[in-house]
DSSP file (Angstrom, degrees, kcal/mol; ACC not computed):
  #  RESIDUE AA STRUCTURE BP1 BP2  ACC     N-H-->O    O-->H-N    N-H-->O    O-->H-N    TCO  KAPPA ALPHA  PHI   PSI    X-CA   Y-CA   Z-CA
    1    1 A X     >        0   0    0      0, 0.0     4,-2.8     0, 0.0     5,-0.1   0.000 360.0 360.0 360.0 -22.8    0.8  -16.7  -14.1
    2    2 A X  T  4  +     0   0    0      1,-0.2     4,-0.5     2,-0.2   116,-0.1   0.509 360.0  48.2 -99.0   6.5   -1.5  -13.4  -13.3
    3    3 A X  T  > S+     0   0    0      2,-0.1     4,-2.5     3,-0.1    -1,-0.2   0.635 109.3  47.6 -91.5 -23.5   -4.0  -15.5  -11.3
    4    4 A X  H  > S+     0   0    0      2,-0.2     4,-2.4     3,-0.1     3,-0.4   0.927 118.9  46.3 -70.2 -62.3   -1.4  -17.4   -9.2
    5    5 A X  H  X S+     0   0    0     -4,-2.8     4,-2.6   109,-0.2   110,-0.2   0.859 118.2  45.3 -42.2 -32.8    0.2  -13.5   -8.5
    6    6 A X  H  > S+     0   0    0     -4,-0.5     4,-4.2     2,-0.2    -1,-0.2   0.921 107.0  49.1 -65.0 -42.6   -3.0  -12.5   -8.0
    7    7 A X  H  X S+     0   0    0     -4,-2.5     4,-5.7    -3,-0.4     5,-0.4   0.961 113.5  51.6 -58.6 -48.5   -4.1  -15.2   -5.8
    8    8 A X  H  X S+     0   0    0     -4,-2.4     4,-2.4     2,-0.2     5,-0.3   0.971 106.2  54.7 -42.2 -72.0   -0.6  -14.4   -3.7
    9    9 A X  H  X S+     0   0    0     -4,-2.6     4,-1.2     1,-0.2     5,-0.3   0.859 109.4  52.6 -66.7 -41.0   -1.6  -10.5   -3.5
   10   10 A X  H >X S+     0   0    0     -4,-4.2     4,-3.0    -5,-0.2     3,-0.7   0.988 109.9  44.8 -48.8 -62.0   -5.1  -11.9   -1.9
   11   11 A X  H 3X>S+     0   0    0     -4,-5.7     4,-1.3     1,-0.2     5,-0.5   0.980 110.3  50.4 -63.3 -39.3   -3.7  -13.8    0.7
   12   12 A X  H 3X5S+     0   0    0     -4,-2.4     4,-2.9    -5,-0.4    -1,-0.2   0.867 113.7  51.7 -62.9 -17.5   -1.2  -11.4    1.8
   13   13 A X  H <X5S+     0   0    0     -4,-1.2     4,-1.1    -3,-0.7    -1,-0.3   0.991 111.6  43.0 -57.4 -75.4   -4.0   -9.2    1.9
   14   14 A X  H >X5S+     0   0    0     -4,-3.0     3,-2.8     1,-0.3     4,-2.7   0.854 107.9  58.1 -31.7 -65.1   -5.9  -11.3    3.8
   15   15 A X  H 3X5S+     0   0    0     -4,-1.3     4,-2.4     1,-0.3    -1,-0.3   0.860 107.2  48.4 -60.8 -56.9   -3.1  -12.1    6.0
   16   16 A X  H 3X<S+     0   0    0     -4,-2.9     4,-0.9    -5,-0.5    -1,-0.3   0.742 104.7  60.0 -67.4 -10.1   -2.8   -8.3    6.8
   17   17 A X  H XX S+     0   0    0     -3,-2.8     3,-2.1    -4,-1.1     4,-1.7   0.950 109.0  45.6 -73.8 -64.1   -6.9   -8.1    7.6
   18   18 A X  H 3X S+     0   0    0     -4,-2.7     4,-1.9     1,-0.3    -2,-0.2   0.678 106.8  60.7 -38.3 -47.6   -5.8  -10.8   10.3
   19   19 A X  H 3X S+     0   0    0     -4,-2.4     4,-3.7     2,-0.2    -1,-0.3   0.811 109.1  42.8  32.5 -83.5   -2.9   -8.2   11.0
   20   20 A X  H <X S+     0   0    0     -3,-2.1     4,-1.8    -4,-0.9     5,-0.3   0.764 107.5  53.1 -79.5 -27.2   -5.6   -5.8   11.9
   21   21 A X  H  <>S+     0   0    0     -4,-1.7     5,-2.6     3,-0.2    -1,-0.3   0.918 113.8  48.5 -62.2 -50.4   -8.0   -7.8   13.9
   22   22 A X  H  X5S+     0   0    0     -4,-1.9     4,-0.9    -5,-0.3    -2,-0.2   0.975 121.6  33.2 -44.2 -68.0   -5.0   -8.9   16.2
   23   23 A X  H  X5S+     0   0    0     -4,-3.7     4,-0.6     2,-0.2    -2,-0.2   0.953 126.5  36.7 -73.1 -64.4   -3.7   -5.6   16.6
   24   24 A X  H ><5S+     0   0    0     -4,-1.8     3,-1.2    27,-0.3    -3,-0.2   0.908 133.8  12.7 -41.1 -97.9   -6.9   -3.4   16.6
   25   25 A X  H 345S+     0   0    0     -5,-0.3     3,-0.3     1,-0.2    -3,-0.2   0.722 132.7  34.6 -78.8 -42.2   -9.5   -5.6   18.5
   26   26 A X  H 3<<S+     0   0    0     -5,-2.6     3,-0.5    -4,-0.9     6,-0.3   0.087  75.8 114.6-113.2  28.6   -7.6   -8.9   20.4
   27   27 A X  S << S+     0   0    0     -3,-1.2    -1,-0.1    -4,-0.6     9,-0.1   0.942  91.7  28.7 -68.5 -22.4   -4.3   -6.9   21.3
   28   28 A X  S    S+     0   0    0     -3,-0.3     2,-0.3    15,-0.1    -1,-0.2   0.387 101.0  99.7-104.7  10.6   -5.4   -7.4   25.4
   29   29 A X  S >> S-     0   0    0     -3,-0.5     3,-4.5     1,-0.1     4,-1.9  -0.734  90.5-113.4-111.1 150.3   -7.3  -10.7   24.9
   30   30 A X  H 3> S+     0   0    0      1,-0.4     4,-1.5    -2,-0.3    -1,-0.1   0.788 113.3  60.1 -65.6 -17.1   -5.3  -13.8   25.8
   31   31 A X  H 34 S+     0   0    0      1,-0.2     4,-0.5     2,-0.2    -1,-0.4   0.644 113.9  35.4 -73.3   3.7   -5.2  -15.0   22.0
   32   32 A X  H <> S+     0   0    0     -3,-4.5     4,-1.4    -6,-0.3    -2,-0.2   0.492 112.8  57.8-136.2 -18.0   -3.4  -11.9   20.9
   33   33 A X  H  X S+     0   0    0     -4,-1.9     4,-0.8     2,-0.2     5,-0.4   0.921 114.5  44.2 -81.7 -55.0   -1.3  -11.7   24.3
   34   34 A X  H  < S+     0   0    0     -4,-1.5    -2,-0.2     3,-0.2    -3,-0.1   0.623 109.9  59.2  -7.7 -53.3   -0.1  -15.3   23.2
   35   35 A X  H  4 S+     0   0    0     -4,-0.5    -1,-0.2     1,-0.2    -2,-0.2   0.900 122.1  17.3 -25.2 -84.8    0.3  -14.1   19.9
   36   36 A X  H  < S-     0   0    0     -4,-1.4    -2,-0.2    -9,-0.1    -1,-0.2   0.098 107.0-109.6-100.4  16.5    2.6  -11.6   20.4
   37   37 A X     <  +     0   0    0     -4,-0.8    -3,-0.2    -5,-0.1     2,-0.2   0.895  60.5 161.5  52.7  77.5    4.0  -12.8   24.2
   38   38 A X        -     0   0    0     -5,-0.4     2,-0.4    -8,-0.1     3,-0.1  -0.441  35.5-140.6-142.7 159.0    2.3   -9.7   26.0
   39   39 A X    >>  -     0   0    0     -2,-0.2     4,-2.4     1,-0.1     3,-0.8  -0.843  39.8-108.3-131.9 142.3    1.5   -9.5   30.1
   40   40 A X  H 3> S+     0   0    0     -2,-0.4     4,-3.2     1,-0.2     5,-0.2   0.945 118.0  63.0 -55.3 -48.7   -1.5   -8.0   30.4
   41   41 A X  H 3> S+     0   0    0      1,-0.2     4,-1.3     2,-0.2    -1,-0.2   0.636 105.8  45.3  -9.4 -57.0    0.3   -4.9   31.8
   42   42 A X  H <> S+     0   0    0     -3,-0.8     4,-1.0     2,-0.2     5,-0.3   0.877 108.0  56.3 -73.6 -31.0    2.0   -4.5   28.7
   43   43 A X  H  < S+     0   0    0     -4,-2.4     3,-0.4     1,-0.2     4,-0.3   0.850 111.9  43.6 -58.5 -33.0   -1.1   -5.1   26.4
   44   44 A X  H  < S+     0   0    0     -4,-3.2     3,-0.4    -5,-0.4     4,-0.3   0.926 114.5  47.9-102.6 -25.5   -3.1   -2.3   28.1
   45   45 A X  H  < S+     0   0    0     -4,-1.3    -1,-0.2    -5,-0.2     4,-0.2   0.649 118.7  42.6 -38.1 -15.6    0.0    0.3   28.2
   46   46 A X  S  X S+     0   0    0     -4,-1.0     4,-3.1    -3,-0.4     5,-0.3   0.409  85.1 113.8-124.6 -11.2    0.6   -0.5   24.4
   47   47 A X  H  > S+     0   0    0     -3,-0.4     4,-0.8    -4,-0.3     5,-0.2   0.906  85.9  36.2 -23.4 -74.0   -3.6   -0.5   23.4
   48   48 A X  H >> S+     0   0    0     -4,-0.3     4,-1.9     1,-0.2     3,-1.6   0.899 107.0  58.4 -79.2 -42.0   -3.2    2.4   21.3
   49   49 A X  H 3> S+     0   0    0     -4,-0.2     4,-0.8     1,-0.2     3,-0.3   0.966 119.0  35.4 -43.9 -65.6    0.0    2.1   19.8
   50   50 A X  H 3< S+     0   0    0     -4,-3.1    -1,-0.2     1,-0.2    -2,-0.2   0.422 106.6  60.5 -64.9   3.6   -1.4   -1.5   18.2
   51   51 A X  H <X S+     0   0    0     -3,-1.6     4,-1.7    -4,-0.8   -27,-0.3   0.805 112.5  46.5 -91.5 -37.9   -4.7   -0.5   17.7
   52   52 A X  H  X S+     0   0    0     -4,-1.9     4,-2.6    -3,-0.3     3,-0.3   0.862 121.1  33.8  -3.4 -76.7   -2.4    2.3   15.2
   53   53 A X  H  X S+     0   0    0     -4,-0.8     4,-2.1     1,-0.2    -1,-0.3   0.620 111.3  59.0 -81.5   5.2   -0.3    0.0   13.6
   54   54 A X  H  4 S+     0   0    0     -5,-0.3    -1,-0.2     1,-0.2   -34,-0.2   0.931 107.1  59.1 -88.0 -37.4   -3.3   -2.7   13.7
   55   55 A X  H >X S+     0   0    0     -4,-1.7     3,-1.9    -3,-0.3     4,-0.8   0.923 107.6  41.3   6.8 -98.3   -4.8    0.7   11.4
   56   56 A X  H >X S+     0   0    0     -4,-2.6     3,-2.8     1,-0.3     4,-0.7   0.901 107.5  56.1 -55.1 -43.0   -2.1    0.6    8.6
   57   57 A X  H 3X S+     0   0    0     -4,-2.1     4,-1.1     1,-0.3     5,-0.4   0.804 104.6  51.4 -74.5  -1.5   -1.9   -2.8    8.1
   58   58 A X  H <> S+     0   0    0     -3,-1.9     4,-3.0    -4,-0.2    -1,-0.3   0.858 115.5  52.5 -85.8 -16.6   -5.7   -2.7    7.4
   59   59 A X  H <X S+     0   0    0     -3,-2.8     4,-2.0    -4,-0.8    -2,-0.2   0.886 104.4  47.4 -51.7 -47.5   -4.4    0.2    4.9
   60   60 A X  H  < S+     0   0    0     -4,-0.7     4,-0.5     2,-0.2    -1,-0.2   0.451 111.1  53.8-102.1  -9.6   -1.9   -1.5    3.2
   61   61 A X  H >X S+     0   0    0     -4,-1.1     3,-3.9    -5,-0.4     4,-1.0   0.803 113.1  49.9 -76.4 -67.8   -4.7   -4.8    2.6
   62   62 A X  H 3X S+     0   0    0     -4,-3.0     4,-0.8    -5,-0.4     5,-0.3   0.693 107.4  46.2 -66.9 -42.2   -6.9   -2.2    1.2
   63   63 A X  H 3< S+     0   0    0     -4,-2.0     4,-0.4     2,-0.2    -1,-0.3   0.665 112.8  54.1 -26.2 -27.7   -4.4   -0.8   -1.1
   64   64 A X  H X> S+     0   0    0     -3,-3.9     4,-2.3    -4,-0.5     3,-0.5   0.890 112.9  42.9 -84.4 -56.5   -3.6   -4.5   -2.1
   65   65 A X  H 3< S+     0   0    0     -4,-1.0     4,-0.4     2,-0.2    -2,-0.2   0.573 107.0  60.1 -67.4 -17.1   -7.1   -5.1   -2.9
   66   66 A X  T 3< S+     0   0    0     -4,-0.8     4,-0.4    -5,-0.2    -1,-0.2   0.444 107.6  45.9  54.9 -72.1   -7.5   -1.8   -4.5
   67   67 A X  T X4 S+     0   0    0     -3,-0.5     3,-0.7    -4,-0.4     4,-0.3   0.975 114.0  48.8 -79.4 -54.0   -4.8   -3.0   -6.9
   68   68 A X  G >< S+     0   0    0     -4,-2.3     3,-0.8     1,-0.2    -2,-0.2   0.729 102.4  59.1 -29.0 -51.6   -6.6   -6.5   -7.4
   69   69 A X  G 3  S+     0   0    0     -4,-0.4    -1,-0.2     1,-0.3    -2,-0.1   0.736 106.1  52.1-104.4 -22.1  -10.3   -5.1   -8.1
   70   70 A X  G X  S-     0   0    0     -3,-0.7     3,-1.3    -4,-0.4    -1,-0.3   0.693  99.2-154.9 -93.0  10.6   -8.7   -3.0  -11.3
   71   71 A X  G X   -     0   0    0     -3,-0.8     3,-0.7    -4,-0.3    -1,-0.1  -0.523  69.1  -4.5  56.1-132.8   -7.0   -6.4  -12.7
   72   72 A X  G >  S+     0   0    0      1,-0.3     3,-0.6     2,-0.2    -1,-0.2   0.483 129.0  70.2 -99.7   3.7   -4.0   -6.0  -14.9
   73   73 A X  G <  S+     0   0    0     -3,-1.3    -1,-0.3     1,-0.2    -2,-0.2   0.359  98.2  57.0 -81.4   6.8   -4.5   -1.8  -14.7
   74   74 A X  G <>  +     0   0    0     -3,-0.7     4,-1.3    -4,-0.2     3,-0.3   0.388  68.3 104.2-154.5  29.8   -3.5   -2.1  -11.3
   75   75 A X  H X> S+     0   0    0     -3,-0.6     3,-0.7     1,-0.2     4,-0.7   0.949  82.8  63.1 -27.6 -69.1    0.2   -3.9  -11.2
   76   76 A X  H 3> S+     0   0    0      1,-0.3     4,-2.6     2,-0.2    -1,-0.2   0.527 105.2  37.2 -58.2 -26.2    1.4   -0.9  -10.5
   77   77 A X  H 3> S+     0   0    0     -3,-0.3     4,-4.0     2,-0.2    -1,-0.3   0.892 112.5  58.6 -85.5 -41.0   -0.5   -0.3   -7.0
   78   78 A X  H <X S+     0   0    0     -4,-1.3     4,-1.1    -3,-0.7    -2,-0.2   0.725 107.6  45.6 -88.4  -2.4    0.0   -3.9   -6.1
   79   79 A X  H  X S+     0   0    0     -4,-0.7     4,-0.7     2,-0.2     5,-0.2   0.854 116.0  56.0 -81.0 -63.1    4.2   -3.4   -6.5
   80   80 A X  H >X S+     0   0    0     -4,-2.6     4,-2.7     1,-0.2     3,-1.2   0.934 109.5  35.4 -32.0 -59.3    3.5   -0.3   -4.5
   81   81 A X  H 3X S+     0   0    0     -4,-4.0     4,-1.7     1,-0.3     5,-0.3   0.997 116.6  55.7 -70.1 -49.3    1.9   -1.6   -1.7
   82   82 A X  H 3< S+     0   0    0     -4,-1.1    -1,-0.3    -5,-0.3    -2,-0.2   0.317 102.1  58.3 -75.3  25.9    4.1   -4.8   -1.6
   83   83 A X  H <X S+     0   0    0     -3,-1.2     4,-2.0    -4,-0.7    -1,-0.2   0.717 102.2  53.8 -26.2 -71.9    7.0   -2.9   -1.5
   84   84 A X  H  X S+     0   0    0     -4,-2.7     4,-2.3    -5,-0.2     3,-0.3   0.880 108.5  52.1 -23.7 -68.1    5.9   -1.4    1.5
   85   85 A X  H  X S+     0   0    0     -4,-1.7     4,-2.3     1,-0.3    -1,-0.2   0.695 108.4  46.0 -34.5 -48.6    5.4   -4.4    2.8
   86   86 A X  H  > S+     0   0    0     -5,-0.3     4,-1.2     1,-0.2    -1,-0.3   0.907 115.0  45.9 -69.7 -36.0    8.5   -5.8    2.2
   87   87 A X  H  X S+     0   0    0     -4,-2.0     4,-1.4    -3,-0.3    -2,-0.2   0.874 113.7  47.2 -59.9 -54.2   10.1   -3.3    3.2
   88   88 A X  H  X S+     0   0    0     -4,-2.3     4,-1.8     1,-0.2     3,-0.3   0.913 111.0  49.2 -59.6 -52.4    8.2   -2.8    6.3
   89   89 A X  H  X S+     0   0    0     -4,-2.3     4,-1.6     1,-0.2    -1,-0.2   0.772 110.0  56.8 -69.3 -23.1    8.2   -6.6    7.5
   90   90 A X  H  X S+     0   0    0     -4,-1.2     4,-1.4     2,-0.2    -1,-0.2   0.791 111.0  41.1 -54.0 -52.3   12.2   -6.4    6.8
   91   91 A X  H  < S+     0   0    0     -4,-1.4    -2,-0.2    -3,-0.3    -3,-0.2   0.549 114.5  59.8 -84.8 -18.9   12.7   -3.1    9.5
   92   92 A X  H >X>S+     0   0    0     -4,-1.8     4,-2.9     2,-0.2     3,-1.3   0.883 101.0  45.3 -57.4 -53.3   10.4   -5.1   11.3
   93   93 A X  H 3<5S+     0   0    0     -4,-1.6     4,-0.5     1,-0.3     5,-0.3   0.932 117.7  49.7 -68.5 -31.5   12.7   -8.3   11.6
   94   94 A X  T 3<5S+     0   0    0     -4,-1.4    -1,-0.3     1,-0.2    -2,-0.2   0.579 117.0  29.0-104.9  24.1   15.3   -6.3   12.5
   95   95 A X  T <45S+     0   0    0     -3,-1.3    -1,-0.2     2,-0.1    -2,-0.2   0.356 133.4  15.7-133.0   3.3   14.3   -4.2   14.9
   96   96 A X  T  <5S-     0   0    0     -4,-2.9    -3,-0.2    -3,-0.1    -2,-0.2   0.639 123.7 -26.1-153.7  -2.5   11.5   -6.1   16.7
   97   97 A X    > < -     0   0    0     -5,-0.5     3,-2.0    -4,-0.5     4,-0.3  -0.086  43.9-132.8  88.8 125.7   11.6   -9.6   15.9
   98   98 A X  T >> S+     0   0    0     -5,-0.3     3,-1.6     1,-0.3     4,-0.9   0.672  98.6  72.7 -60.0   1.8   12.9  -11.9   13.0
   99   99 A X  H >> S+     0   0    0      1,-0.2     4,-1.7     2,-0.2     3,-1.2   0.952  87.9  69.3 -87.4 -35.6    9.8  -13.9   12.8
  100  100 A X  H <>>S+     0   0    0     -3,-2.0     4,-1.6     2,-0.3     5,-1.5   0.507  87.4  56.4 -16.8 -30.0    8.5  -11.0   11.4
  101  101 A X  I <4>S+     0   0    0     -3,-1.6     5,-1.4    -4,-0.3    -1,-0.2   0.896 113.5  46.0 -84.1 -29.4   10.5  -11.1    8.1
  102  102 A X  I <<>S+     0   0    0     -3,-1.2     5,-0.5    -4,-0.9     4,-0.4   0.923 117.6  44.7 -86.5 -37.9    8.9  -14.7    7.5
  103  103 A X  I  <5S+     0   0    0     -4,-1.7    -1,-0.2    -5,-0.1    -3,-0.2   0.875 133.7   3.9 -89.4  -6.8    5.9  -13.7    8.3
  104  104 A X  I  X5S+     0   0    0     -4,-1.6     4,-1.9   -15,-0.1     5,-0.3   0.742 131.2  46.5-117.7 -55.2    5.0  -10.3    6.7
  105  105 A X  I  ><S+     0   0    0     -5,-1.5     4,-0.5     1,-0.2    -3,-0.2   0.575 109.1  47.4 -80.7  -5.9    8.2   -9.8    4.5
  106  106 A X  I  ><S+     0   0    0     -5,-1.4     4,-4.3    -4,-0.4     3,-0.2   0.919 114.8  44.3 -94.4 -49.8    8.8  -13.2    2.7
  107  107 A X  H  ><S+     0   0    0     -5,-0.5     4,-2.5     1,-0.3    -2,-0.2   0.832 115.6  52.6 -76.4 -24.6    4.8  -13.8    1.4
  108  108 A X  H  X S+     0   0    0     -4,-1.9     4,-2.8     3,-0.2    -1,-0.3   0.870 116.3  37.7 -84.1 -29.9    4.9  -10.0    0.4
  109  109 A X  H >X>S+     0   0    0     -4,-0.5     4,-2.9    -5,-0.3     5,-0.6   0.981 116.4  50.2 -73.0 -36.8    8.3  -10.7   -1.7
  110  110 A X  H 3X5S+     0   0    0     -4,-4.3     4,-5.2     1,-0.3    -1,-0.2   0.930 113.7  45.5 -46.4 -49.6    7.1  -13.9   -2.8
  111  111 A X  H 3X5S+     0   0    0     -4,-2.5     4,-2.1     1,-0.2    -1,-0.3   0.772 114.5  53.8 -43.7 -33.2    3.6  -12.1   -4.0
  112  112 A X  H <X5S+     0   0    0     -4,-2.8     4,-1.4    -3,-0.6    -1,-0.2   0.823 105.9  44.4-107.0   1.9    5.6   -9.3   -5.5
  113  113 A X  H  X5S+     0   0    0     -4,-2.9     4,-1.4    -5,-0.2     5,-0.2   0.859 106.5  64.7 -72.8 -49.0    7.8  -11.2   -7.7
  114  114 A X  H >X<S+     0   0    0     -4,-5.2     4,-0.7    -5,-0.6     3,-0.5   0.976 110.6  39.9 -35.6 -56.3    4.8  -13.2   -8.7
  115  115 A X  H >< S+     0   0    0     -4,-2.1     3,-2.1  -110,-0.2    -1,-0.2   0.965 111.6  54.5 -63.3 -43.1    3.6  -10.0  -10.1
  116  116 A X  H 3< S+     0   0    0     -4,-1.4    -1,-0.2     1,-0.3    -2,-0.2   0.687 106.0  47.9 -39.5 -42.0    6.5   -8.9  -11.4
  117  117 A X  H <<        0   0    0     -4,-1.4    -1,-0.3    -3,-0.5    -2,-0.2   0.124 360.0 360.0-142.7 -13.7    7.3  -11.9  -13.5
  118  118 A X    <<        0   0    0     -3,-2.1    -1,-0.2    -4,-0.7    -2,-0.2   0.240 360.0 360.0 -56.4 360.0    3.2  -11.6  -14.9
């Protein structure tokens, strides 16, 4: 069970790298105005706010990976950080779009019950 949770705490990690490469580096390039349904107009008013959030989420992979690289000494980080997550992708759906809870806040619960339950 603590290699499936683990494997779960990778992708979402992973998932949040992808996160930061949208937001940081392809927020004004037509895959990432696609992405997120952007006019070019708004993508270059909004640069630096998503290059920000593009920022934490590369925080909250490395904190997840972090937790990973100390194996079963580092549960504790990886509840932390998917907490956040959950949390985050939750205030997300409901305040900026619900596809947001399936995509950031459901793989982070799923990942942190997987640990839990290790």
């Amino acid at each position: 069970m603590a290699t499936i949770a683990n494997i779960a705490v990778a992708l979402v990690a992973l998932l949040h790298v992808y996160f930061l490469v949208l937001e940081m580096f392809l927020w004004e390039k037509p895959f990432g105005r696609r992405t997120f349904g952007l006019t070019p107009e708004f993508a270059a008013a909004s640069k630096s706010l998503a290059a920000n959030q593009g920022l934490y989420n590369g925080f909250l992979a490395a904190g997840l990976v972090w937790g990973l690289s100390l194996g079963a000494a580092g549960d504790a980080i990886k509840i932390f950080f998917l907490g956040f997550l959950v949390v985050a992708g939750v205030f997300g759906g409901l305040t900026v779009n619900r596809k947001i809870v399936l995509v950031q806040a459901l793989p982070s619960g799923i990942a942190l019950a997987l640990v839990l339950l290790s």
